[in-house]
Backbone as CSV, one residue per row, in Angstrom:
resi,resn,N_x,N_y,N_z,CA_x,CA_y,CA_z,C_x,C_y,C_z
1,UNK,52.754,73.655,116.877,53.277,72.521,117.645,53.942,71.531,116.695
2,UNK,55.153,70.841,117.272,55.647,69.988,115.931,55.263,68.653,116.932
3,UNK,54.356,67.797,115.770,54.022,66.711,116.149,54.652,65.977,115.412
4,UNK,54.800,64.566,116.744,55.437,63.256,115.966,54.969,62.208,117.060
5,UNK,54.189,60.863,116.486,54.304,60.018,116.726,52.722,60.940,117.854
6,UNK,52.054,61.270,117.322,50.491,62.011,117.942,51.180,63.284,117.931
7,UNK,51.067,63.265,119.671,51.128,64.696,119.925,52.394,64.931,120.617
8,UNK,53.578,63.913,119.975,55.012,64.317,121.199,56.018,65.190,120.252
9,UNK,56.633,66.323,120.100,57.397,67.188,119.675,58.739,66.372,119.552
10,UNK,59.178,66.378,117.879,60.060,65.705,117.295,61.543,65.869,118.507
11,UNK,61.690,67.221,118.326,63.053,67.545,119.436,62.977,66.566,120.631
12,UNK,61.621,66.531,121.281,61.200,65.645,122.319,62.241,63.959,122.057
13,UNK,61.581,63.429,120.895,61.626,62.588,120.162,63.035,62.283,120.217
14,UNK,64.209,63.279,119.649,65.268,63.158,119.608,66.198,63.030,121.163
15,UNK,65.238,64.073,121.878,66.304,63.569,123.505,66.112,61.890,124.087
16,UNK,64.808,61.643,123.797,64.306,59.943,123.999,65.557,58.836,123.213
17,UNK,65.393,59.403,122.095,66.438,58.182,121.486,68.331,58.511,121.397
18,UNK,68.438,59.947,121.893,70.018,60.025,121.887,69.996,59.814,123.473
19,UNK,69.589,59.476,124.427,69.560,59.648,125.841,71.190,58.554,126.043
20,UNK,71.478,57.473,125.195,72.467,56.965,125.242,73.707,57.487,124.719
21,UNK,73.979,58.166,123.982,74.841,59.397,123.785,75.430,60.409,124.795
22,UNK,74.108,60.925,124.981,74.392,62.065,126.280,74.292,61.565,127.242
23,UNK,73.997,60.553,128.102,74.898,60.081,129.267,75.821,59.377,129.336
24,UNK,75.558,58.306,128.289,77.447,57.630,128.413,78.202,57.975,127.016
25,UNK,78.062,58.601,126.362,79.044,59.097,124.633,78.516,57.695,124.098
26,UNK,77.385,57.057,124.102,77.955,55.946,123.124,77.116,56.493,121.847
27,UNK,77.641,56.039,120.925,77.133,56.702,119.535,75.966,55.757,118.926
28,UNK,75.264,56.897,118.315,73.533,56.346,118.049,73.505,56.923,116.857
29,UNK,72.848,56.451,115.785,72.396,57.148,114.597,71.045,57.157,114.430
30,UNK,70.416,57.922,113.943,68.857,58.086,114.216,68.363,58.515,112.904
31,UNK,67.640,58.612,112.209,66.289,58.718,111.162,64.773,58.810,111.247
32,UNK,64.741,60.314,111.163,63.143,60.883,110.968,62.579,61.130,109.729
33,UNK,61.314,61.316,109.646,60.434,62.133,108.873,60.354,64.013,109.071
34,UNK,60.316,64.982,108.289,60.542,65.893,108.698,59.019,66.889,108.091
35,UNK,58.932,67.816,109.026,58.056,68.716,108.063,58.031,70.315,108.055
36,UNK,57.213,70.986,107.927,57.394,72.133,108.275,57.515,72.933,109.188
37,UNK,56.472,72.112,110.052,56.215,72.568,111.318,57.457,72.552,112.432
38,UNK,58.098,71.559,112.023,59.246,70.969,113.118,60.362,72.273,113.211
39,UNK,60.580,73.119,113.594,61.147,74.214,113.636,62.315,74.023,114.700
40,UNK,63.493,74.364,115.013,64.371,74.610,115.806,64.661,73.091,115.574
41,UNK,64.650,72.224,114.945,65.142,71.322,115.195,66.371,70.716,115.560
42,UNK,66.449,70.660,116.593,68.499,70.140,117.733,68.851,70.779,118.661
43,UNK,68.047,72.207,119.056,68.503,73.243,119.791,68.205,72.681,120.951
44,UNK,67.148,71.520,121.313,66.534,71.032,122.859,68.176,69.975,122.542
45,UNK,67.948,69.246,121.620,69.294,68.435,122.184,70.424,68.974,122.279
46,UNK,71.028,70.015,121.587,72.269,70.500,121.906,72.046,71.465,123.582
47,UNK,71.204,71.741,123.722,70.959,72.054,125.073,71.433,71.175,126.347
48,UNK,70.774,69.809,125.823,70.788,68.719,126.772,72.656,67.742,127.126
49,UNK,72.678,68.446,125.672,73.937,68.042,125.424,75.281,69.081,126.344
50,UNK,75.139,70.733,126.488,75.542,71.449,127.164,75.619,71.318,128.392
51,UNK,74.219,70.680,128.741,74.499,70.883,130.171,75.052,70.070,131.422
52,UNK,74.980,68.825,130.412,75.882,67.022,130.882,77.588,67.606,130.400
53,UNK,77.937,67.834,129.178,79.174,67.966,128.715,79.236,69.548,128.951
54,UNK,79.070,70.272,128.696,80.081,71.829,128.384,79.747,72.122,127.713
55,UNK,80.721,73.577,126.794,81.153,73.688,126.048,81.681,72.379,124.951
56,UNK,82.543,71.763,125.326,83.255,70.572,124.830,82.168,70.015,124.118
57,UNK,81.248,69.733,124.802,80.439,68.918,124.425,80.677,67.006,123.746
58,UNK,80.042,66.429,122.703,80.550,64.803,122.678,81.910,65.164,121.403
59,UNK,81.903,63.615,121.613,83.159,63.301,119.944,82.331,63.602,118.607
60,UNK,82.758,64.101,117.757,82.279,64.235,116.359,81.541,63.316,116.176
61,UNK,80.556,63.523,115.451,79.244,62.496,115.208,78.945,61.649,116.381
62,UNK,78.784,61.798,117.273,78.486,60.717,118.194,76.625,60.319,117.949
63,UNK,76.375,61.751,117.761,74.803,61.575,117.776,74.672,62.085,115.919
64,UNK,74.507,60.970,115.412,74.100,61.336,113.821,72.689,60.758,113.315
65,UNK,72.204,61.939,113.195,70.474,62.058,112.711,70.545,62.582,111.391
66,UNK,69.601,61.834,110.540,69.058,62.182,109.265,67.702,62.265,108.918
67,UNK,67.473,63.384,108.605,66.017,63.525,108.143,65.770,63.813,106.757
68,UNK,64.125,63.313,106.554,63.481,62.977,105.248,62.831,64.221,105.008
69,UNK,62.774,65.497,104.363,61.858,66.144,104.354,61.938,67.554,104.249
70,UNK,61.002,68.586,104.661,60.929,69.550,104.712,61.101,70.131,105.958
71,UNK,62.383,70.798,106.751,62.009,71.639,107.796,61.801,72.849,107.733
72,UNK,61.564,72.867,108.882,60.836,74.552,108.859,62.041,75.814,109.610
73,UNK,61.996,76.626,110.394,62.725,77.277,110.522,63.770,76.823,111.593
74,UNK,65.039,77.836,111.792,66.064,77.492,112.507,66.661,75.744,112.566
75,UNK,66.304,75.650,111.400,67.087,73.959,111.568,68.303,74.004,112.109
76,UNK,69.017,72.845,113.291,70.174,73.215,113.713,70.708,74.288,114.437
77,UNK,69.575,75.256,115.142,70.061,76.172,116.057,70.710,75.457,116.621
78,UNK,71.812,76.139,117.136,72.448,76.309,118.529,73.540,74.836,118.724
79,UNK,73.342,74.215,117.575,73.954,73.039,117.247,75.791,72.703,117.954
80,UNK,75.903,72.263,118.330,76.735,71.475,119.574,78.013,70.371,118.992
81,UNK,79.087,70.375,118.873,80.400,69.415,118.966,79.400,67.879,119.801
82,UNK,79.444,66.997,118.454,78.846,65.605,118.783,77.607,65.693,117.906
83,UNK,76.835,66.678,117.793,75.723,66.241,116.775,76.280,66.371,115.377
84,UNK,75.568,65.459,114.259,75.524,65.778,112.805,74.309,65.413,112.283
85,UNK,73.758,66.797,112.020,72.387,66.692,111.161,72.377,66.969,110.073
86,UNK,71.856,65.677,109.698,71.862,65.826,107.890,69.991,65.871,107.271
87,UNK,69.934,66.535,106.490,68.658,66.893,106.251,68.528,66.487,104.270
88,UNK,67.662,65.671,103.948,67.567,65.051,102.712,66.687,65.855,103.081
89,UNK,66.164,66.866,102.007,65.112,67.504,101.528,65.463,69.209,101.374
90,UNK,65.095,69.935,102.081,64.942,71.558,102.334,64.209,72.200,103.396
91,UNK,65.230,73.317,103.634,64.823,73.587,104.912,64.714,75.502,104.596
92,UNK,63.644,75.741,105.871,63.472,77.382,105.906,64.866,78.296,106.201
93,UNK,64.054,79.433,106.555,65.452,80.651,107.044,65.995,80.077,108.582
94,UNK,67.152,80.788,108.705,67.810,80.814,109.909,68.346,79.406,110.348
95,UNK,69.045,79.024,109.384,69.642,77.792,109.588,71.078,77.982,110.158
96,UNK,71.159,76.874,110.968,72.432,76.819,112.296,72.896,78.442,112.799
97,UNK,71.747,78.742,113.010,71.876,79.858,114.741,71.991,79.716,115.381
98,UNK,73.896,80.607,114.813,74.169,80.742,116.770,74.860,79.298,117.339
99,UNK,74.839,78.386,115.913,75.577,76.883,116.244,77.303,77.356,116.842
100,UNK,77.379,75.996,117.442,79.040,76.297,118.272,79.873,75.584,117.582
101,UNK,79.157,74.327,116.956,79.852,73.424,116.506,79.371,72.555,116.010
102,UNK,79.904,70.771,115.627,79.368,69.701,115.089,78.948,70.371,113.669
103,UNK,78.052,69.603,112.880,77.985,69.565,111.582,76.363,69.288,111.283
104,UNK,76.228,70.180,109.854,75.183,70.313,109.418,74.886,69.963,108.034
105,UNK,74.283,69.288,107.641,74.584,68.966,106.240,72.967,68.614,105.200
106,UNK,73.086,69.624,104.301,71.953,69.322,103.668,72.033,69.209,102.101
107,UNK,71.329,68.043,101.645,71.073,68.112,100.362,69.595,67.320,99.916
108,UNK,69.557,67.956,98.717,68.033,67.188,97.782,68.365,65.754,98.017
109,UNK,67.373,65.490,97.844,67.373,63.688,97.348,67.845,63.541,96.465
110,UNK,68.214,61.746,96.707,68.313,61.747,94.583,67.890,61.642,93.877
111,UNK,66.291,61.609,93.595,65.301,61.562,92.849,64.812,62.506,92.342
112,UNK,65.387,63.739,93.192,65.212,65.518,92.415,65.938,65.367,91.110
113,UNK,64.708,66.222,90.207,65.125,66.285,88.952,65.576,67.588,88.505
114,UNK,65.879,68.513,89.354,66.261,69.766,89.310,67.932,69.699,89.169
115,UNK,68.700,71.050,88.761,70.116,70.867,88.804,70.235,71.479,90.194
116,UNK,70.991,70.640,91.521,71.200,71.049,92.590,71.916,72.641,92.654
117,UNK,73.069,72.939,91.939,73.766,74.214,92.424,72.740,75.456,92.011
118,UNK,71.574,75.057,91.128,70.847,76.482,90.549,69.640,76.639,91.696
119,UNK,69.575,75.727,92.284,68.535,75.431,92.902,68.220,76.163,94.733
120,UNK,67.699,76.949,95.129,67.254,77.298,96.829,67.186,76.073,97.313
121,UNK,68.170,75.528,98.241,67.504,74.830,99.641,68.149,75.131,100.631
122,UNK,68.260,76.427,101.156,68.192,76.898,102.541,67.790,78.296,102.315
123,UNK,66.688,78.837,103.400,66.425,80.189,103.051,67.472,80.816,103.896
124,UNK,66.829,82.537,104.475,67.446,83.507,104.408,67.940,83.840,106.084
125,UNK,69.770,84.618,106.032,70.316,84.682,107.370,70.403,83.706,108.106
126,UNK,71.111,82.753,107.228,71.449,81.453,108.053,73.063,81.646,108.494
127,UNK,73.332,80.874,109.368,74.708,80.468,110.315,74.668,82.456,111.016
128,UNK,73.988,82.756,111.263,73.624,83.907,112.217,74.360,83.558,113.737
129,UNK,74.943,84.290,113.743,75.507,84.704,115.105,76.510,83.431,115.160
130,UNK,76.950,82.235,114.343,77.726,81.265,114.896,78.883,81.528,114.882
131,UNK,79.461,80.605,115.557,80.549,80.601,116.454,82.173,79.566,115.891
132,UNK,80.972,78.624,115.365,81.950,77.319,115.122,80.992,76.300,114.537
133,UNK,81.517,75.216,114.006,80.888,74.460,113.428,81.128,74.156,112.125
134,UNK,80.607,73.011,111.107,80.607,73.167,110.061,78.750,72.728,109.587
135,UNK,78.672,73.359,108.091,77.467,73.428,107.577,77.890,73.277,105.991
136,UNK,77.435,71.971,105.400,77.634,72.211,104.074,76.039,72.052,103.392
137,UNK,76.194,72.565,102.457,74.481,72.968,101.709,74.623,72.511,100.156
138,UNK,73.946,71.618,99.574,74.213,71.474,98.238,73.289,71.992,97.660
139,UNK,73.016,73.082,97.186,72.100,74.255,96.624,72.549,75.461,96.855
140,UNK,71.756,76.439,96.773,71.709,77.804,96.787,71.303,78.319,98.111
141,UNK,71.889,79.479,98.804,70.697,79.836,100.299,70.345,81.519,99.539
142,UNK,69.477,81.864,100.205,68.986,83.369,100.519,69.935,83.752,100.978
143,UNK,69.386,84.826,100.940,70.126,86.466,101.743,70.398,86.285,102.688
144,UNK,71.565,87.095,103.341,72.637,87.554,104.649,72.755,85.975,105.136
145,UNK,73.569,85.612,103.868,73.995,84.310,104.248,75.190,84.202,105.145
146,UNK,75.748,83.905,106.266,76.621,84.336,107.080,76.717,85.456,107.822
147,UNK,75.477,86.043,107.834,75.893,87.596,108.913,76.186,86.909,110.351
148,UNK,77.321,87.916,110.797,77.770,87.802,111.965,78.217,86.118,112.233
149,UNK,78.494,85.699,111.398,79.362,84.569,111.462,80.382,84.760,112.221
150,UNK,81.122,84.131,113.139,82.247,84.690,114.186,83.240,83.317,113.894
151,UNK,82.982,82.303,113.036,83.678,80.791,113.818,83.284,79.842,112.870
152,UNK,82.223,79.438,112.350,81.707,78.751,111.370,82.173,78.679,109.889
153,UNK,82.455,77.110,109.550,83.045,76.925,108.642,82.010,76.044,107.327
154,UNK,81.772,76.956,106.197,80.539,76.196,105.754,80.946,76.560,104.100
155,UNK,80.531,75.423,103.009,80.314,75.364,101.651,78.658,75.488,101.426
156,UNK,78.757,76.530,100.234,77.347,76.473,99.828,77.371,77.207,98.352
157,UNK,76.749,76.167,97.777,77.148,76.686,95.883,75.924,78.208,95.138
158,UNK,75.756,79.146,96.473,75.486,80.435,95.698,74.463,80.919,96.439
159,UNK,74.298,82.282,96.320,73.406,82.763,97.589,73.260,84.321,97.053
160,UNK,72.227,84.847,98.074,71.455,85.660,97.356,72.072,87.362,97.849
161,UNK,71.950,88.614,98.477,72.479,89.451,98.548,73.155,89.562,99.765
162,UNK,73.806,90.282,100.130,74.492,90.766,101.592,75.071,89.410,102.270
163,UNK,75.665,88.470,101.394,76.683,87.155,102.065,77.347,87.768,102.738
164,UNK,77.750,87.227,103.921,79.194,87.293,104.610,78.979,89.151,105.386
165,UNK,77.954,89.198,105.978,77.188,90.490,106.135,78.231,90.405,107.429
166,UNK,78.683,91.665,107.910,79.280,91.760,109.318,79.984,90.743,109.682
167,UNK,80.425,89.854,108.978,80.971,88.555,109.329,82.696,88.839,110.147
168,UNK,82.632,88.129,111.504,84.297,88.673,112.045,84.665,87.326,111.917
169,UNK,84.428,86.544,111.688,85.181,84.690,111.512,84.826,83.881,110.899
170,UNK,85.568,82.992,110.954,85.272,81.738,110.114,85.648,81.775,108.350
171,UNK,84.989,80.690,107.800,85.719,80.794,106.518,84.185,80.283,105.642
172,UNK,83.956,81.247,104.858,82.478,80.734,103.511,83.205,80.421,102.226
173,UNK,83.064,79.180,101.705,83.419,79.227,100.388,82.130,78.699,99.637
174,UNK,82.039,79.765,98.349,80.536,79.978,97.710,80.942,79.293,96.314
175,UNK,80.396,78.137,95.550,80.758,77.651,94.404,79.420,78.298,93.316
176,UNK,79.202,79.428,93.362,78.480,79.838,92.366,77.731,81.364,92.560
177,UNK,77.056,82.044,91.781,76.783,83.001,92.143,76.743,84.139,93.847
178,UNK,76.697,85.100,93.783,75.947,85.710,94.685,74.817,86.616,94.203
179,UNK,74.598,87.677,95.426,73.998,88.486,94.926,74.745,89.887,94.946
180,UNK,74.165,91.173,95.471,74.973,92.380,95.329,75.192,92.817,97.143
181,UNK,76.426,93.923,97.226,76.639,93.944,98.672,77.107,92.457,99.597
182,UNK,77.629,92.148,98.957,78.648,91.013,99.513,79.870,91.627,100.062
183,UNK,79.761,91.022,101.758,81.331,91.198,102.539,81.131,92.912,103.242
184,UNK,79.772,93.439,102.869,79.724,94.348,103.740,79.805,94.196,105.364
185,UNK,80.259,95.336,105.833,80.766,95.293,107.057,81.651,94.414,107.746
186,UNK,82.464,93.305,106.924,83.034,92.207,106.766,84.202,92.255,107.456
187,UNK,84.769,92.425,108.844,85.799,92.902,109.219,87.114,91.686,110.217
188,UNK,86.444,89.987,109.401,86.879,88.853,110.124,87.083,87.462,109.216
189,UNK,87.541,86.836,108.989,87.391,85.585,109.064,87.928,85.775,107.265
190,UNK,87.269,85.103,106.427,87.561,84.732,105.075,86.570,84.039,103.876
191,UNK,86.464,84.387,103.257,85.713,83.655,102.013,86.229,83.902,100.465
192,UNK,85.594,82.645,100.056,86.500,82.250,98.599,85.191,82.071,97.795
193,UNK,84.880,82.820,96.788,83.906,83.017,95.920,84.427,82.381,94.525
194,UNK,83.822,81.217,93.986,83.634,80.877,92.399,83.310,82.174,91.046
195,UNK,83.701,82.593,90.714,83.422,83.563,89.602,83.031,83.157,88.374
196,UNK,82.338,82.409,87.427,82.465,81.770,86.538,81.991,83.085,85.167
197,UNK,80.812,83.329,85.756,80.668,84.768,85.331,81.198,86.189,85.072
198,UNK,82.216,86.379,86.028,83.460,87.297,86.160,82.086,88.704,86.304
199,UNK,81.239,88.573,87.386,80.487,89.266,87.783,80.431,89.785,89.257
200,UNK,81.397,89.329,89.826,81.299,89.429,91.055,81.901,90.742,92.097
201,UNK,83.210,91.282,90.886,84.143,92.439,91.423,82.691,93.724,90.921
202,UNK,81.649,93.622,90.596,80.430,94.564,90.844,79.587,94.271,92.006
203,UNK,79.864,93.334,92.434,78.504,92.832,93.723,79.272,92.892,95.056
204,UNK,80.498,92.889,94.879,80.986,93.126,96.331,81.255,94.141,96.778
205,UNK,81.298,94.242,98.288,81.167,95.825,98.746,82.761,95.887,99.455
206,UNK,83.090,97.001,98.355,84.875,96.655,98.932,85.321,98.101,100.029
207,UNK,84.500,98.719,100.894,84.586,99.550,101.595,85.408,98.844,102.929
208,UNK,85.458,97.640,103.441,86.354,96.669,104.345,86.734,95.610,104.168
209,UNK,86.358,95.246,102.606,87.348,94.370,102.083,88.370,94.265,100.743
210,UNK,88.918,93.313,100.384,89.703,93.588,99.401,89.520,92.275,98.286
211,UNK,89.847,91.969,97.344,89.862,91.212,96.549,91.133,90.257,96.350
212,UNK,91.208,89.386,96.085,93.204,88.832,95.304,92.200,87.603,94.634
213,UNK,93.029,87.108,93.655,92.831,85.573,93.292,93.372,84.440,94.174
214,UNK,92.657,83.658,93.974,92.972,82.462,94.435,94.488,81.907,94.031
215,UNK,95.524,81.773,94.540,96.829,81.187,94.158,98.072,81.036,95.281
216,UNK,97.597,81.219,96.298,98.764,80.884,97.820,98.648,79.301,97.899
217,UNK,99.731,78.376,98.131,99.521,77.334,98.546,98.136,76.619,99.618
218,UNK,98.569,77.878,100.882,97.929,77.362,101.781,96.038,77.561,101.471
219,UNK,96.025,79.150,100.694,94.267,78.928,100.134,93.813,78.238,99.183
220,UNK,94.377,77.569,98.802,94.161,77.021,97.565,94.070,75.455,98.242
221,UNK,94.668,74.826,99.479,94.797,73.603,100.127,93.378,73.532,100.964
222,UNK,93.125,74.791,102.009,91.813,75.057,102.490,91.452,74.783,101.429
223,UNK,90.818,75.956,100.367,89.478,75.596,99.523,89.097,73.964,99.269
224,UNK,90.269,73.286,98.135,90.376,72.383,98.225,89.784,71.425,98.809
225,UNK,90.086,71.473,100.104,89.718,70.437,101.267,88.453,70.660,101.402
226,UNK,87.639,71.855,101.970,86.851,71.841,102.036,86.117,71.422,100.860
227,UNK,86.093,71.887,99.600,85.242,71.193,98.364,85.025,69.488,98.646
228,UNK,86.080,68.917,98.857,86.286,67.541,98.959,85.358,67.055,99.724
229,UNK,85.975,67.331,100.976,84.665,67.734,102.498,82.879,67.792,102.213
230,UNK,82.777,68.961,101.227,81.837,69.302,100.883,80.952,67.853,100.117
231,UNK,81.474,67.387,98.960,81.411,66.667,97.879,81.202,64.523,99.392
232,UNK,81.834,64.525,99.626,81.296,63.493,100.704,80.419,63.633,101.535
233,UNK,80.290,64.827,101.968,78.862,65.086,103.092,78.158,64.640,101.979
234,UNK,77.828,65.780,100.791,76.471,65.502,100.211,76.543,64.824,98.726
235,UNK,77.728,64.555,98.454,77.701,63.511,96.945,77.056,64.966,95.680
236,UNK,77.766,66.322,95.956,77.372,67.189,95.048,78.038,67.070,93.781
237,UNK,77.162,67.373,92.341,77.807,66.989,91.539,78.396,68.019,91.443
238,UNK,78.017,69.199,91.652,78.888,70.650,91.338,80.240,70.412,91.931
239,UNK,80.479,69.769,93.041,81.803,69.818,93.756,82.509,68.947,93.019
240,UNK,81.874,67.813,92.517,82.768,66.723,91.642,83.331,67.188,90.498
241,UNK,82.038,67.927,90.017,82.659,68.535,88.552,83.782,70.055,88.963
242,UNK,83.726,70.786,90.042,85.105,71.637,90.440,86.277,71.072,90.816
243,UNK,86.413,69.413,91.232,87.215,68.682,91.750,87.834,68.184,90.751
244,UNK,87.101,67.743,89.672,87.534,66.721,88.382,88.610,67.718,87.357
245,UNK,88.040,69.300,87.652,88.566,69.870,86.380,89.126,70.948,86.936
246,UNK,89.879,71.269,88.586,90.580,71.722,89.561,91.092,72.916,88.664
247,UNK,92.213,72.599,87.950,93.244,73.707,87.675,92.414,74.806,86.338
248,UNK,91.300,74.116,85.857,90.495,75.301,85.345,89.687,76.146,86.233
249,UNK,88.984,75.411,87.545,88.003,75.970,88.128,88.857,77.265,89.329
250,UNK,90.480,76.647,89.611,90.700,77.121,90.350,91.305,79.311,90.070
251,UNK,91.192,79.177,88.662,91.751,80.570,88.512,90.155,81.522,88.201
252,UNK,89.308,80.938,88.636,88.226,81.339,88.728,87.815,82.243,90.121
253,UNK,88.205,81.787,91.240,87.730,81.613,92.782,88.652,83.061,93.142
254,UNK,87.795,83.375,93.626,88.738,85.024,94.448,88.535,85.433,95.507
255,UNK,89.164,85.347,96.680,89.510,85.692,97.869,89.284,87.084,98.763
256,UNK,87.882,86.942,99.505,87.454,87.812,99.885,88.519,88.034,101.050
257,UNK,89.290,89.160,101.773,89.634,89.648,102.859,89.444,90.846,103.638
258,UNK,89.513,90.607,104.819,89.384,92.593,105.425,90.934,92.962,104.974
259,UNK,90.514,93.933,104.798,91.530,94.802,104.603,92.152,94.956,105.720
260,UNK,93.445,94.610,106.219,94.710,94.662,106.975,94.344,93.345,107.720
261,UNK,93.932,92.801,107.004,94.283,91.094,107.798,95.377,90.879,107.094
């Protein structure tokens, strides 16, 4: 049971105080405590949010929540156009499943004494089944990071085997390691991998995809943006330091595609 405030379930918690959002759009910002237990956290409000609005759902950030802490699994399921959840701390597997939209954003505190890009804070088969949305992560995630991604647009500085697993959409750009079997079954969308190591043309699985460097105007403007993007959600230093020193970092980055896109 995720308790808050006794015995009332945080999600609970969150339809109580966005209730002004989702009936008239007016915009609310909100701040919790988080823990393990609190699992699925947004999926009751993006629910609540579906079934007043649509699809469509609210304006960008209308409903912006930040939490302190540790969550537990599926943070950001099912996540909805109008929410932005930002999560100071770390969170379990299966993060933004199956999200449609709006924004997800996680990083350490600033009092972590760890180096953020070497570091796990999201576990394993996250942005599963999504659709749309954005998700930026200032750390490392686990395994089948992006399977079946269809739509979702997300930065995350390195991740563990089978990234971008079955993935038909959207766009992953990874600022640091992977693992091996990357882009298998990969037959959609796009991702731009950091190489710093020049280890990566062994870990990818080029049976439906292909390789090029980074150097078209227009991928090189995406990446770009998104880093930028990335680097304001969460104030990453990894993104500052790829931003500051651009035209070295950029002949690094290599361009995952299906083959006959």
């Amino acid at each position: 049971r995720n308790d808050w405030e006794g015995d009332r379930p945080l999600d609970e918690q969150f339809l109580t105080d966005a209730r002004p959002a989702i009936e008239q759009s007016t915009p609310v910002t909100l701040r919790y405590a988080v823990r393990n237990t609190n699992r699925t956290l947004g999926a009751r409000l993006a629910g609540a949010i579906a079934l007043r609005h649509g699809d469509k759902g609210l304006p960008p950030g209308t409903i912006d929540i930040t939490m302190d802490g540790t969550a537990g699994q599926s943070f950001g399921a099912f996540c909805i156009n109008g929410m932005r959840l930002r999560l100071i701390g770390e969170t379990n597997d299966y993060v933004g499943k199956m999200m449609a939209g709006g924004e997800i954003i996680i990083r350490p505190p600033d009092s972590a004494k760890f180096v953020w890009h070497k570091n796990v804070i999201i576990g394993n088969t996250c942005l599963y089944g999504a659709t749309g949305g954005y998700l930026y992560a200032a750390g490392r995630a686990g395994e089948r990071f992006g399977v079946r991604n269809s739509g979702a647009v997300s930065v995350i500085e390195g991740l563990g085997d089978h990234g971008c697993e079955y993935m038909t959409g959207g766009v992953v750009v990874v600022l640091g390691e992977t693992g091996r079997n990357f882009g298998a079954g990969m037959t959609g969308g796009r991702a731009y991998v950091l190489d710093e190591a020049r280890l990566f043309e062994k870990r990818v699985n080029l049976e439906l995809v292909e390789l090029q460097p980074l150097d078209g105007a227009e991928d090189v403007e995406i990446v770009r943006t998104l880093i930028e993007r990335h680097f304001v959600a969460t104030k990453s230093n990894r993104a500052l330091e790829i931003l500051t020193n651009w035209e070295d970092y950029q002949r690094l980055f290599w361009m995952v595609i299906p083959r006959g896109a």
